[in-house]
N, C-alpha and C positions, 0 to 999 in steps of 0.2 A: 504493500500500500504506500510506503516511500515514494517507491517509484510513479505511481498515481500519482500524488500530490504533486511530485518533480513536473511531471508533463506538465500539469493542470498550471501552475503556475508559469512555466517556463510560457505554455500558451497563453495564458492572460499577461505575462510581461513584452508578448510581440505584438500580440491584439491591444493591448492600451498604448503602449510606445508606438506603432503606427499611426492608432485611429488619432492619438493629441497630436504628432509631429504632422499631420493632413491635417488636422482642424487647426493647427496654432497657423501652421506656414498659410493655409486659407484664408481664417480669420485675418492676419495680418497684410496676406496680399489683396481681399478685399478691402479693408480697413484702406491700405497705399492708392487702391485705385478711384476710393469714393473721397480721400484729400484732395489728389491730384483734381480730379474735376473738379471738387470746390474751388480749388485753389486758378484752375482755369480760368473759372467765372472770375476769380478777383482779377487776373493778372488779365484778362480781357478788357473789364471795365479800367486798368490801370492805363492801357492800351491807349482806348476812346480818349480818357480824361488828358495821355498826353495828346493826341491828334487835338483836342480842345485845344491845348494850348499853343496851338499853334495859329500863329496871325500873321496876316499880309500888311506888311511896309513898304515903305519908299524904296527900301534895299534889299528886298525879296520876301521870302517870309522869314518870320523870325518865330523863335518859342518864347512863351512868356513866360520868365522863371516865377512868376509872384506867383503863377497858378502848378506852380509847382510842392506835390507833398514834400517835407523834412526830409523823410528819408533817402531823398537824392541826390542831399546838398551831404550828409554828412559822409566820409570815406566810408568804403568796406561795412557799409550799415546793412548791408543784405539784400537790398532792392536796386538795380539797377535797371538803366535801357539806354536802346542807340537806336537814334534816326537815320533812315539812310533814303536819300533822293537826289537825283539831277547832280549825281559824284560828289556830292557831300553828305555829313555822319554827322550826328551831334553824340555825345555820348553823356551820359550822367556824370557828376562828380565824384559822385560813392566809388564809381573805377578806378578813379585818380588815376592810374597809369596803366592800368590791366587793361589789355586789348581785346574786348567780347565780339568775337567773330557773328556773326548772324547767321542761324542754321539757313539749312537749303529747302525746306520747306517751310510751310504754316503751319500754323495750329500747335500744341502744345509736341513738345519732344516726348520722342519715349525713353530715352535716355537722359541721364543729369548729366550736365557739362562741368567742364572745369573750371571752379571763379579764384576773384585772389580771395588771398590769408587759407588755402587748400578749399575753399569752400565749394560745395557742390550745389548747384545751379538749376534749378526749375525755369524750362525757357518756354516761351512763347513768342508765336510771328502772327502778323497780320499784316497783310496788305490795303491801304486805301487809296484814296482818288482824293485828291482837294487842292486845290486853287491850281486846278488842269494840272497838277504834278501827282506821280505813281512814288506814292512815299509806302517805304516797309518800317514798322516800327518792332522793335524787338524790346521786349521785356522781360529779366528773371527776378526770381527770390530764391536768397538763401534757403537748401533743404537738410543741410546740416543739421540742426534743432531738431529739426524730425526723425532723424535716423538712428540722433543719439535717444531721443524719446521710444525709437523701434526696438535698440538693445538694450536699453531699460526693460521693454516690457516683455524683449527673447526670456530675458535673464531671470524676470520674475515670474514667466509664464511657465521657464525652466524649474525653478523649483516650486512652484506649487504644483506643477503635474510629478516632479518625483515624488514631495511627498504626501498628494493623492495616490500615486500608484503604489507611495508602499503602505500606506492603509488599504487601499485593494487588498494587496497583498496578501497584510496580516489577515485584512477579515473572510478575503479566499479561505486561507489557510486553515481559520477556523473553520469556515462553514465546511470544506473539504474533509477535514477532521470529522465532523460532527457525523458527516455524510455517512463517512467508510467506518462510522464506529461499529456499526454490528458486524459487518464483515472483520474487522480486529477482534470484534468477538467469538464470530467465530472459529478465527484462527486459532485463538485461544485453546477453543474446545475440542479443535483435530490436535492440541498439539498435550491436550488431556487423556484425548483419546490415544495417542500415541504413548504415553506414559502409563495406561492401562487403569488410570482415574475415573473415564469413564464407559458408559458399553452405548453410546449413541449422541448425539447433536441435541440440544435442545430445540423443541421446537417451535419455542417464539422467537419468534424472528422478522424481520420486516416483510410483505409480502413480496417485494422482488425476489427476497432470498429463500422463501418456501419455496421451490419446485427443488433449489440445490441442496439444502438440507435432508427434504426428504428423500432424493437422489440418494445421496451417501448415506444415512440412514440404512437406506434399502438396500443398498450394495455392501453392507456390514453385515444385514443379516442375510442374506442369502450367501455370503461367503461363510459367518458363523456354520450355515446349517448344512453348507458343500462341503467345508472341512469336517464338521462332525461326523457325515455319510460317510464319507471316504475316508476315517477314520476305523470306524466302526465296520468297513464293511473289509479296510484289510486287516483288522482283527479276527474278524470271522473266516477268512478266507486261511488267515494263519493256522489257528484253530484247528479247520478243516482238512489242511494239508498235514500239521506237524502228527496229529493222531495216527494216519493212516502207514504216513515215514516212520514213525517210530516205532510203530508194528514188525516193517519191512527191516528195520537194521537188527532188531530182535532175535525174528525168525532167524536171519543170515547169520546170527553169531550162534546158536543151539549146533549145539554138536547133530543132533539127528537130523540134519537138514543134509539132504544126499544130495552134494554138489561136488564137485570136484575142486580139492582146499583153494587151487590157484583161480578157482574161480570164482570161489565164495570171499574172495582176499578183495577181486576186483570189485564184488560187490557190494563189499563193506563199504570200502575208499569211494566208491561212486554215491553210497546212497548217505556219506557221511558230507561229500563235498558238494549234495544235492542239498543237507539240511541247512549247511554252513551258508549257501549262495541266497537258500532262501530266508533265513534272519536277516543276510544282509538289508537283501532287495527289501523285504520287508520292513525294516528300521529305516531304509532310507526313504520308503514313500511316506512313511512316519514324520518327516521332518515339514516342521509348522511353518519354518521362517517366521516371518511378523504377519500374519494375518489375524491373529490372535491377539490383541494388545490385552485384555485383561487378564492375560495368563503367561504374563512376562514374572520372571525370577526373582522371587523375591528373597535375597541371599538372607537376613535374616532370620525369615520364618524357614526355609527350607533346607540350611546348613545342619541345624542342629537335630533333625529329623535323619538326614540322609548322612552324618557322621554314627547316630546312635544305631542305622540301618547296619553298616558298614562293623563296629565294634561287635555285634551280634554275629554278624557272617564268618567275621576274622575273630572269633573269641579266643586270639593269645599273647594278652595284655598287650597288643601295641600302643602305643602314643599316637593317639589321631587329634590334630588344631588345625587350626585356620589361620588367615586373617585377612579381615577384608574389612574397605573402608563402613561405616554405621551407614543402615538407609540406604546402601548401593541395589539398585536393581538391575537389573541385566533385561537390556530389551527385545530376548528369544525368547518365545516360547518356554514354559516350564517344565514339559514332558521332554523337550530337545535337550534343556540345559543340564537336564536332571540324567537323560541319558549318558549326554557329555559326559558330566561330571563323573560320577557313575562309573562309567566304564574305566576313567582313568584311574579314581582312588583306585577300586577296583584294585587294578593289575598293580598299582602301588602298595596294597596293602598283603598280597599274594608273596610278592618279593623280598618286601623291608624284613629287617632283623628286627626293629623296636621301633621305629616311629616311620609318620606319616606327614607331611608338611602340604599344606596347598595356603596359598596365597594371590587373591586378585588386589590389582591395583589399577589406576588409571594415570597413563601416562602420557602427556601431550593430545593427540590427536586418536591414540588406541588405547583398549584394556588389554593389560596383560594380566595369563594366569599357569602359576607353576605349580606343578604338582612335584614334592621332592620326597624321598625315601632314602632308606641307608641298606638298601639291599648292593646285590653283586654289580649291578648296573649292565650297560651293556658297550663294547668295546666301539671306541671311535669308526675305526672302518665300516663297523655294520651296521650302521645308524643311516647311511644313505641308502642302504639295498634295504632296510625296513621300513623307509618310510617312500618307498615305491607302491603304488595301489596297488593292492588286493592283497598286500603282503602283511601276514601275520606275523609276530611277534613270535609265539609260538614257534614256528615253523622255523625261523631263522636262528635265534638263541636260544640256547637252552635258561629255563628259569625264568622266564616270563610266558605268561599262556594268554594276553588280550590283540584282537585281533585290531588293527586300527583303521580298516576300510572305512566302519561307522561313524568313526570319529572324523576323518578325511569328507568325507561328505556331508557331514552336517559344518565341516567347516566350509566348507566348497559352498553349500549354501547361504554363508555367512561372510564370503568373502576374508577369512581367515584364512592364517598359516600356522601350523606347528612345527616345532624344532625340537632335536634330542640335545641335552648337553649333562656336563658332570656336575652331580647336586656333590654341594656341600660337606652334603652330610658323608660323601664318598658314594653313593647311588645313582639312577637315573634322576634328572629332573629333566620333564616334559613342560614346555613352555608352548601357550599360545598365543596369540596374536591376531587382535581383531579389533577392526575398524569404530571408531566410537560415534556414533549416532547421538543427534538433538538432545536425545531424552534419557541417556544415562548420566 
């Protein structure tokens, strides 16, 4: 939802910064163009009132300065003009020495000119007709004043749309917040659910998000009841086979069974490595991964169970502890972990002379967990040819009888690795290694 918000802003910070820089530069180029015409109308009538001033004498015409406004007697006062007819110019005094060229058209310029003191020039022409002479008069005004009045109001128009837009902003921010709060809610509740907290979504929710609640809801429990089936059903299946096998290895081992020995030997090996294949296969369709979240390991309520399990099976005083951090849950399944586990003390407490050591911790980015013993251990070299699939322990070393297919695949499921090394205590220690997810 971060990322939501990032959009959601980043888009209102290009939608308000467009829509104000088109309304300010509009605003203002309108505002420029409805002066200028005012400003027209002045500097037309400025026009007339000089053409007024002008009278015919004994010595051609003349302008009459008494009908002339202030502004043109005093220098560089911002209004100027220049008469020009029959190869003579009259120019304002305001010029005093600046030479104001007369544009090549009439009517107001669309450009400012250059005046003195840097100043920039609003110009106007017009042409009349009087005392039979084709006189052009040309008149500016300073536009300077106005431009610095324009960056005045860039500058102010600049920051009150910053800081309107970052009150935008913040109250975007809020209302976007406010917006995606139930969806933060429910992320909440998948990440509850992932923790094995809960066994479904609740289902208040805003009505946009009812069809996706009930969605997964729905898709929890039909996987609940497809795992249970398929649990259940290779239960039964095992059941079904291991009766029938175990008859068969029976028969084949009775002395009165009239077989020929070399053939009753094969039959043994075949219907022993038919029972052996089928635990596997079996235990490994067994394996829940995470589909299961409320029946994730819960190491404190289930250590203490599956050590006093374990002392019972091994009843010759060994030393069986733990230690693992308080409140660690382990986010597999409980029947997987409980296998895991299981099978390793297991083979570690078959071997050890007096104790039994397992210990989880969480380390960076993984958990790790060893299981250590002070039995004979098993020799460097053949720790790589044992931990090749399908290879039994049994079968390689003498002195340990646990097969680690099952353990290989439920770690294969888990995206784990295990490794052989030398415990401590002078024994095997099996260490595993596996990925540490959200919610442990």
């Amino acid at each position: 939802m971060t990322s939501i918000q990032r959009k959601l802003s980043f888009s209102l910070v290009i939608v308000l910064l467009t829509t104000g820089l088109l309304l300010a530069q509009t605003t203002l180029w309108l505002f420029d163009i409805g002066l200028r015409r005012y400003l027209e109308i002045s500097l037309r009538e400025e026009a007339e009132g000089l053409l007024a001033a002008l009278v015919r004498s004994p010595n051609g015409i003349q302008l009459d300065q008494q009908h002339l406004p202030g502004g043109y007697q005093r220098p560089y006062s911002g209004h100027y003009f220049r008469i020009d007819f029959s190869m003579q110019s009259w120019r304002s005094r305001s010029l005093w020495d600046y030479p104001m060229v007369p544009p090549e058209e009439n009517g107001l310029q669309a450009d400012l000119e250059d005046g003195p003191k840097a100043q920039k020039l609003l110009v106007y022409r017009i042409n009349y007709r009087r005392f039979g002479e084709n006189i052009s008069i040309t008149v500016a005004e300073d536009y300077s004043p106005i431009l610095k009045t324009y960056r005045q109001m860039q500058w102010a128009g600049s920051l009150l749309g910053t800081t309107t837009l970052i009150l935008l902003l913040l109250l975007q921010r809020f209302m976007v917040r406010r917006a995606l709060s139930p969806l933060e809610e429910v992320r909440q509740q998948v990440i509850q659910l992932q923790k094995g907290q809960r066994k479904e979504l609740d289902g208040q929710v805003p009505l946009e998000l009812e069809p996706l609640v009930e969605q997964i809801n729905h898709l929890l429990h039909q996987t609940e009841i497809t795992l249970q089936r398929s649990r259940h059903a290779i239960g039964s299946l095992g059941h079904a086979l291991k009766t029938p096998l175990a008859v068969l290895i029976s028969l084949a081992q009775r002395n009165e069974f009239s077989l020929i020995p070399e053939l009753r030997n094969v039959l043994r090996e075949q219907l022993a490595s038919i029972e052996q294949r089928l635990s596997r296969e079996l235990a490994r369709a067994r394996i829940a991964g995470e589909v299961t979240p409320l029946n994730y390991f819960d190491c404190d309520a289930e250590l203490p169970s599956l050590f006093d399990t374990l002392k019972m099976v091994h009843n010759r005083n060994l030393v069986l502890d733990w230690y693992v951090p308080k409140g660690l849950r382990l986010p597999w399944d409980r029947e997987d972990v409980l296998e895991l586990l299981g099978n390793l003390l297991d083979n570690a407490c078959k071997w050890a002379r007096s104790k039994v050591h397992l210990q989880i911790s969480i380390e960076s980015d993984r958990l790790l967990i060893w299981v250590d013993d002070d039995g004979p251990g098993v020799a460097a070299e053949s720790r790589a040819e044992i931990l090749g699939r399908g290879i039994r322990l049994d079968e390689q070393v003498a002195g340990h009888g646990l097969g680690l297919a099952i353990v290989r695949d439920i770690l294969d499921a888990w995206k784990g690795t295990l490794e052989l090394q030398d415990s401590p205590w002078g024994g095997l220690r099996v260490v595993l290694k596996l990925p540490i997810r959200p919610t442990v």
